[in-house]
N, C-alpha and C positions, 0 to 999 in steps of 0.2 A: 073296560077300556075299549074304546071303540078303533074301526079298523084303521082310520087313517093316524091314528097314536102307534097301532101296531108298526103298519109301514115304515112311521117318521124313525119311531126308535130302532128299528130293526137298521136301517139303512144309515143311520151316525154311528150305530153300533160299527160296523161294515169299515166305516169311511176313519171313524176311530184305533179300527183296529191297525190299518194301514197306517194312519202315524203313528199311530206308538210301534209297531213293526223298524218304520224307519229312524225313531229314535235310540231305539235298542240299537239297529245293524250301526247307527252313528257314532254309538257310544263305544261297538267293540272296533269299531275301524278308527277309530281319535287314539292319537298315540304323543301327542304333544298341543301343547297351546296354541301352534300352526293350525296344525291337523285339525282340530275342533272349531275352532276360529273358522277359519278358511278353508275348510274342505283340503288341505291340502294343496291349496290352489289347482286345483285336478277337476274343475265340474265340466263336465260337455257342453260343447256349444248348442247342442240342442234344449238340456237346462235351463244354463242362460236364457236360451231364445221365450219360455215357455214361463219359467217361473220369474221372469223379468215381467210376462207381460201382464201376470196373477197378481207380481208385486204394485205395478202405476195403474192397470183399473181391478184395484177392489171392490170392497163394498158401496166404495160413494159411488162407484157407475153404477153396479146390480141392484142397492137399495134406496139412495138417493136420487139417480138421475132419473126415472120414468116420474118423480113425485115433482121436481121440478119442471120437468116437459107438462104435463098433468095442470098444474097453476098457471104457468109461465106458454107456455104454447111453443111455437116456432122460432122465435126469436131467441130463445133459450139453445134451442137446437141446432144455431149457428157455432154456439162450442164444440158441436162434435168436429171443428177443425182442431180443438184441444190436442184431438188425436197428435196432429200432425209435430205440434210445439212439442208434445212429449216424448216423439220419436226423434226430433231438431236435437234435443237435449241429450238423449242418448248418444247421437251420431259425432257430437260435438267433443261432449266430455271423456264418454268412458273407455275409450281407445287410449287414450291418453296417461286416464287414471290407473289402467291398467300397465302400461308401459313403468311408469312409476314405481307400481309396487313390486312387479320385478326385479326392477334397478335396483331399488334399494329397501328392500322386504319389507317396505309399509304393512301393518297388519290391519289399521283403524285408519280411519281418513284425519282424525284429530293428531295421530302420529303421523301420517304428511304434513296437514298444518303447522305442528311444531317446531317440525324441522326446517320447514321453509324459511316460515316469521322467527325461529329462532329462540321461542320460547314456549310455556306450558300452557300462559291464559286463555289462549286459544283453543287449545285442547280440551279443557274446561270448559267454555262457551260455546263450544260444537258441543257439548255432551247437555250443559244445560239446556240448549235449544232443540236438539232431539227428543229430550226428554220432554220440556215445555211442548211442545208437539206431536209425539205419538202417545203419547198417555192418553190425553181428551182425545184425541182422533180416532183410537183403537177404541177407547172405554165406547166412545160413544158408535159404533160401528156394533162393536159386543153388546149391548145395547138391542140395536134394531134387529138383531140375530134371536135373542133371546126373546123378542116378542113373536118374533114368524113361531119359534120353536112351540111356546106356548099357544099362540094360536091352533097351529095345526093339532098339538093334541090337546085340544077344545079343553084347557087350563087344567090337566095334571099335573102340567109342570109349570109351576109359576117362570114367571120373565125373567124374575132376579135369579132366580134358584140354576136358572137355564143358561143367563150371563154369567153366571158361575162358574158352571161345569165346562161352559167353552172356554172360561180363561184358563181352566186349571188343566183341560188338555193339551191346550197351546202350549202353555210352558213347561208340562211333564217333557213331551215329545222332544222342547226345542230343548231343554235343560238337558236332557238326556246326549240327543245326536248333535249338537249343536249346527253350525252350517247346513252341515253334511243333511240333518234331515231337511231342516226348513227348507232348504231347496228341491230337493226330490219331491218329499210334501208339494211344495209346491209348482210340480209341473200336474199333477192332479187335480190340484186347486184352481189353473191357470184353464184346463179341458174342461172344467165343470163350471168355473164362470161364463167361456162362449159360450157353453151349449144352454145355460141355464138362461141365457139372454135370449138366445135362437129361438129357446121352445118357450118362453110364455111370450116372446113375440109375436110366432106363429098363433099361439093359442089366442093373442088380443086378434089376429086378425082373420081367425076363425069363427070368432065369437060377435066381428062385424061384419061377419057372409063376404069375407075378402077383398083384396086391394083397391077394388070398383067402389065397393059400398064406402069404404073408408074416404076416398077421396069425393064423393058426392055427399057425404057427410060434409066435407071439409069446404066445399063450395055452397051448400046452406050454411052453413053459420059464417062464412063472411059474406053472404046477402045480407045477413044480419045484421050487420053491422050500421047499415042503411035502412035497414028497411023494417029492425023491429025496435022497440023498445024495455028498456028498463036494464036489469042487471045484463040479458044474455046480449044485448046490443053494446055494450059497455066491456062485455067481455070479447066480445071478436072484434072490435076495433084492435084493440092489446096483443090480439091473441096470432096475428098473421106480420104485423107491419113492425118494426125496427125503428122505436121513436126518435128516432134523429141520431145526431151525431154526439153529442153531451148534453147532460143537462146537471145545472148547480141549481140544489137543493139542500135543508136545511139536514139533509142525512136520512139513511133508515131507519123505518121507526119513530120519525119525527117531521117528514115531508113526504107523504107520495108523490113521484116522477110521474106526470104525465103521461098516458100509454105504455106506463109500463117501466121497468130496469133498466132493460136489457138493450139500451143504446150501442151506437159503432164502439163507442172509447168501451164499454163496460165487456161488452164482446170479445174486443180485441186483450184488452190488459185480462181478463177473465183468463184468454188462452195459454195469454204468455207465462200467466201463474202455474197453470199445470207444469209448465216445464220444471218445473220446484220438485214435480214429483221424480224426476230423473239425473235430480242436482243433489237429492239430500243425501245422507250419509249412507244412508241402508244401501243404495243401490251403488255409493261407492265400495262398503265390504263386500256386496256381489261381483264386481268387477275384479278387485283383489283375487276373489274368489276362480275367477275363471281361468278353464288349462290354456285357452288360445282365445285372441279378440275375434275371431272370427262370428262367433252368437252376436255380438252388438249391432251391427251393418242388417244383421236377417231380424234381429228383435225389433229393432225399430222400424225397418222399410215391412217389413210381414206382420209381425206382431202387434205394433202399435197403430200404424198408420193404415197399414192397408187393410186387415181383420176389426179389429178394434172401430177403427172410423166406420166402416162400410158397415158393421155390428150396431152401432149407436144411431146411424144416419138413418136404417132400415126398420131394426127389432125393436130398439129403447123407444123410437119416437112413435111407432106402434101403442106401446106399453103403456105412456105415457099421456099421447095427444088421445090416444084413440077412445083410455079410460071415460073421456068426457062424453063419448059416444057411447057409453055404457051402464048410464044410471050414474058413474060416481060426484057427475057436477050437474049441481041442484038446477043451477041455473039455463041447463042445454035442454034440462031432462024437463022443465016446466016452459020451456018455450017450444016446445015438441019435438028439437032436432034429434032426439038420442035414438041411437038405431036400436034400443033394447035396455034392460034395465036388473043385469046381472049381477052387478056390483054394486057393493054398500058405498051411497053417498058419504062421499069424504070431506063434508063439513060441518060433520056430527063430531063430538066427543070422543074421545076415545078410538078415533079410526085406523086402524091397522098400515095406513100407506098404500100405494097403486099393487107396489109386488103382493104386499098381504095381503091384499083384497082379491089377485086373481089366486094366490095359492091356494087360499081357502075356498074360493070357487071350485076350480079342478081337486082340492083334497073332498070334496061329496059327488065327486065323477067321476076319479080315478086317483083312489088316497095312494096305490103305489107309487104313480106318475109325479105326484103334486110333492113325496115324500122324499123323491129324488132333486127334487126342485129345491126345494129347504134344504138339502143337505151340500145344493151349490151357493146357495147363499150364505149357509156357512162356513163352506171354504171360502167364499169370496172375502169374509170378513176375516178370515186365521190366517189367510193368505200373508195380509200386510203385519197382523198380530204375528206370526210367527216369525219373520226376517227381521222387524223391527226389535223382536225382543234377542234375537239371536247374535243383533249388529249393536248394541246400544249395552 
């Protein structure tokens, strides 16, 4: 077994131990369908603030977002105002929703809907639409987990075998403490997602001799754009500018957009979508959940917008843009711009994604470091798995 296998397992061991810890302490403090449901409507505003903010960026910001900056460049990176729609959407609804379930002991947000509309269908249709929606969302989140897992310990443990084991400690933990843990869990999950963002950010801009080099990278390849030919000229056209305002094309997948996606309209409506993440029903049983609205006001002005955005604007577009400056795109690294060539080109087969590719990096330079890093991007992704299955 080699050592970075040792580190990864020793430290989900660790991180394992503590939710099941708080599944157990959930299970003996649940004294009713309240109590287990709802934490007893008793969780701190500080919870709130922490496992709110674990719950709206999970894994699609820690595993998906540097892979999209990575393709997509800068224009992509105008979503990190996402931030801002997601903390709108908090500020708006959950004061409210909370008031609500006081009044009149909402337990599930389909039991407000009931009572409002006056009938059950509704109640039904929120349950099928959550479900229609955290099922792929979570599966495939567990998914990108299970590949970091197996990568790091260089394939003892297969992907699947791996997306397994993380669902089945999700739902021991949430099964067990119900609310009560997923949320404590998740103010852990919520300190290991920033930091797991902070430090392979740092490490991307370590690995390009620092913020100088990075942005004199970033001023050769839109020279490029003019002044070379072929694919890398083709790509830093796309890679800095914001193709217009709309463009009507035959769809994805069956017309490329001119310069790119990521127009004013796809930007904007893109942003407005994340607010979805602080409308849907999980973060209404969160709110239920809470002793006083106070965490909503600090979760969203702290935790979403001003951590989160200033996190994504800084470390992910690091992670992401700077990838290209590192070997992982073929076409920077063959027109000479690449400050180095650490990273496995990612347009090979079977490529592990931007995070997997630096994990694996740092796990043959420091497999403790890189093992603690994996075990935030699997909280990242148990974070929304766990509240999701706790709510639904």
């Amino acid at each position: 077994m080699s050592e970075k296998a040792v580190w990864l397992l020793a430290f989900l061991a660790l991180y394992w131990a503590f939710c099941l810890f708080w599944g157990l302490a959930g299970a003996r403090l649940a004294v009713g369908p309240k109590s287990y449901f709802l934490a007893d409507r008793n969780l701190p505003a500080w919870v709130i603030v922490v496992a709110g903010t674990a719950l709206a960026f999970n894994g699609w910001v820690f595993l998906g977002y540097p892979d999209i900056l990575f393709r997509d460049g800068f224009p992509f990176a105008e979503t990190c105002l996402g931030a801002i729609t997601i903390a709108l959407g908090a500020a708006f609804f959950l004061k409210r929703q909370w008031m609500l379930g006081k009044r009149f002991g909402y337990v599930t947000p389909g039991e407000m809907a009931a009572h409002y509309f006056g009938g059950d269908v509704i109640r039904i249709a929120m349950l099928v639409v959550a479900l229609a929606f955290a099922i792929p969302f979570v599966a495939m989140q567990l998914g990108a987990a299970g590949a970091i897992v197996a990568g790091l310990s260089d394939g003892m443990v297969g992907r699947d075998a791996a997306m397994w084991v993380l669902t089945i400690v999700v739902f021991a933990y949430v099964a067990f403490g119900g609310m009560r843990a997923a949320a404590y869990v998740g103010t852990l999950q919520g300190v290991l997602v920033v930091v797991g963002i902070l430090a392979l950010g740092a490490y991307a801009y370590w690995l390009m001799d620092g913020f100088g080099a990075f942005t004199r990278a970033l001023g050769a390849l839109s020279l490029a754009a003019t002044s070379a030919e072929g694919n890398a000229a083709a790509m830093a056209a796309s890679f800095f500018a914001i193709p217009g305002v709309i463009q009507y094309t035959a769809g994805l997948g069956v017309d490329t957009p001119a310069g790119g996606l990521w127009t004013a309209v796809m930007i904007f409506s893109y942003s407005l979508a994340l607010m979805g993440l602080t409308l849907n029903p999980v973060f209404s049983v969160l709110a239920f959940s809470s002793r006083s609205p106070k965490g909503f006001a600090a979760q969203a002005t702290w935790g979403a917008a001003a951590t989160m955005g200033g996190v994504l604007l800084v470390f992910s577009v690091a992670q992401g843009v700077g990838a290209n400056f590192l070997g992982a795109s073929k076409a920077v690294t063959e027109a000479g711009l690449a400050l180095g060539n650490p990273l496995a080109d990612q347009s090979l087969p079977g490529s592990s994604g931007v995070v997997g590719a630096y994990l694996g990096l740092l796990g043959d330079a420091a497999p403790w470091f890189a093992a603690i890093l994996a075990v935030a991007a699997v909280a990242a992704v148990q974070s929304i798995a766990a509240i999701s299955a706790s709510a639904t």
